[in-house]
C-alpha positions as CSV (number, residue, x, y, z in Angstrom):
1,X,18.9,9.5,-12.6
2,X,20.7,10.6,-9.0
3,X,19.1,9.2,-5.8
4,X,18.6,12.7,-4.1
5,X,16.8,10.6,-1.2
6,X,16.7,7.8,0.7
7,X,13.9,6.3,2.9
8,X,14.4,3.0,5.1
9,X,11.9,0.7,7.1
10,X,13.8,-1.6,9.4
11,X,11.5,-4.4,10.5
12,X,11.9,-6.7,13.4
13,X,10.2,-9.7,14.8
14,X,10.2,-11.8,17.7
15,X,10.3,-14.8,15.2
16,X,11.1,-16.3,12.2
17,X,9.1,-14.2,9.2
18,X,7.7,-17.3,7.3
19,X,7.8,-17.2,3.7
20,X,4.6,-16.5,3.3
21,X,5.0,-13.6,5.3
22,X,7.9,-12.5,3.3
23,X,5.7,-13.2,0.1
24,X,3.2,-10.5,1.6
25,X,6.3,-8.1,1.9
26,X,8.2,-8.4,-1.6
27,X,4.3,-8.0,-3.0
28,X,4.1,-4.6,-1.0
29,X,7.6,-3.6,-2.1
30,X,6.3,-4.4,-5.8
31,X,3.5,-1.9,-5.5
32,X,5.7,0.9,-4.0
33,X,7.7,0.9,-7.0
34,X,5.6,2.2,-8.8
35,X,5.2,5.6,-6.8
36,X,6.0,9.1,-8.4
37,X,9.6,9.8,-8.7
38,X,10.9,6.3,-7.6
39,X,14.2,5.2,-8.6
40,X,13.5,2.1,-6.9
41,X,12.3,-0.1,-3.9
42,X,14.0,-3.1,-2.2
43,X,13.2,-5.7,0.4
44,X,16.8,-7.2,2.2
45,X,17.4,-9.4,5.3
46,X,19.5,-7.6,7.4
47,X,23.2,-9.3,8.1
48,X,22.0,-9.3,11.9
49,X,19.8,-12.4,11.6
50,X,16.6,-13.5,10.1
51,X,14.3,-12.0,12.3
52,X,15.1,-8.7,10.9
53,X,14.2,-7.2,7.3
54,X,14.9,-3.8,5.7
55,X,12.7,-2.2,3.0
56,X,14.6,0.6,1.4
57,X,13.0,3.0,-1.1
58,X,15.1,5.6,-3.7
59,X,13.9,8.7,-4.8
60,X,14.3,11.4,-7.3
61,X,13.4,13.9,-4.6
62,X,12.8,14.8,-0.9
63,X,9.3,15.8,-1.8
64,X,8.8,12.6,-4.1
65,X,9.5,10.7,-1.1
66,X,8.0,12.4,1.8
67,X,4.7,12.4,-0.8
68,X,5.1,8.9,-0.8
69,X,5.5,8.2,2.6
70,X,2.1,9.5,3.5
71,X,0.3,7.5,0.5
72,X,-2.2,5.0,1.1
73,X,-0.2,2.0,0.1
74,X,2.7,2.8,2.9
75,X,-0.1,3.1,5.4
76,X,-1.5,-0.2,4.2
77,X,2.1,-1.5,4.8
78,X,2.8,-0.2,8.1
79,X,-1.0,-1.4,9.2
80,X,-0.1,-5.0,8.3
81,X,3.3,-4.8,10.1
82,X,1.7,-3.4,13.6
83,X,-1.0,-6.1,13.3
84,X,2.1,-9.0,12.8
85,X,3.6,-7.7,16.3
86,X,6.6,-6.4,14.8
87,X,8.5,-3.6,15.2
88,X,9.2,-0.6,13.3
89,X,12.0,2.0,12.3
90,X,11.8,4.7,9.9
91,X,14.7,6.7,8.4
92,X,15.1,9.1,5.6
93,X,18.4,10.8,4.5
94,X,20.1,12.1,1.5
95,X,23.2,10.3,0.6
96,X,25.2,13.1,-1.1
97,X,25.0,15.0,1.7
């Protein structure tokens, strides 16, 4: 399958995440895969340092993902990670473009 689009979550926090914390994460990123149309779903420390994170998510289609985005379960996500204090920033693209 192509990846017609592309979404990204970049997650920062004033601290350390524990790995308990990052346990909570991969288990979130799990569930997402399983989402209509996904070509795939991962969770990366970014090369800036270990208070950031990136959760990136592949899709068949725009609508696919933009469906997605406003499911339950990415709610549920983005609920936990304003109650942790951390902060958030979306971005969605199409890489053949």
């Amino acid at each position: 399958m192509t990846i017609d689009s592309v979404n990204t979550l970049e997650i920062r926090s004033f601290d350390v995440l524990d790995a308990g914390f990052q346990g909570v994460l991969q288990a979130h990123v799990e569930r997402l895969k399983g989402a209509p149309g996904c070509l795939g779903y991962a969770l990366n420390a970014a090369a800036t340092g270990a208070t950031t994170w990136i959760i990136c998510g592949y899709w068949e289609s725009e609508s696919q993902m933009n469906a997605h985005l406003c499911s339950q379960e990415v709610t549920q996500l983005v609920n936990l990670l304003i109650e942790a204090g951390t902060s958030l920033c979306f971005t969605c693209f199409k890489p053949n473009s």
